[in-house]
N, C-alpha and C positions, 0 to 999 in steps of 0.2 A: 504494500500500500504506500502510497507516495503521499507528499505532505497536499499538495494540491487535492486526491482523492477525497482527504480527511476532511480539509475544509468545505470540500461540494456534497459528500455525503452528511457534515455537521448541520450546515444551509439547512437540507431539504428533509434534515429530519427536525430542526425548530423549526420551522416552518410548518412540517405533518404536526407535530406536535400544538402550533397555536390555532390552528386551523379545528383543531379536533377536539382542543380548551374550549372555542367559541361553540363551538356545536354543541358540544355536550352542555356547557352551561345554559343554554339559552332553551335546549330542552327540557332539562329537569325546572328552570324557572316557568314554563310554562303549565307543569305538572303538579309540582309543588317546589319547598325549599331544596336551595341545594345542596349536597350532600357532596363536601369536596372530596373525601375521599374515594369516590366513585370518577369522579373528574381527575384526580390525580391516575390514579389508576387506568383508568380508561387514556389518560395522555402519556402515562407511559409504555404501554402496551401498545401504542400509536407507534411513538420515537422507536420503540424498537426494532417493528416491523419494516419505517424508513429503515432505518439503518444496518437492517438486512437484506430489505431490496434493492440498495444500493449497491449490494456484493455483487449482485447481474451485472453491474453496470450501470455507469451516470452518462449521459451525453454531454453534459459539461465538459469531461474529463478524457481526452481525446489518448485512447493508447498510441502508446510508440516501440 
């Protein structure tokens, strides 16, 4: 893994990750209160998943 890799998989896994804080938060306030630990959970389970799809491959990140 090269340092370039690191920082374009780092990107688009905050990125997965605030995208999936907004989600989740804005559902369960529509339901009831929110329950951060379900939001935290649920956003780390997110970053994870980025940052193992990342191992396919980023387009960002052109091999040589």
């Amino acid at each position: 893994m090269t340092t370039k890799w690191i920082k374009a998989a780092g990107i688009r896994a905050i990125k997965t990750a605030a995208q999936t804080a907004i989600g989740v938060i804005g559902a369960t306030t529509v339901f009831s209160d929110v329950e951060w630990y379900v939001v935290g959970g649920t956003v780390l389970l997110a970053t994870i998943t980025s940052l193992l799809m990342s191992l396919a491959g980023l387009p960002e990140v052109e091999e040589q």
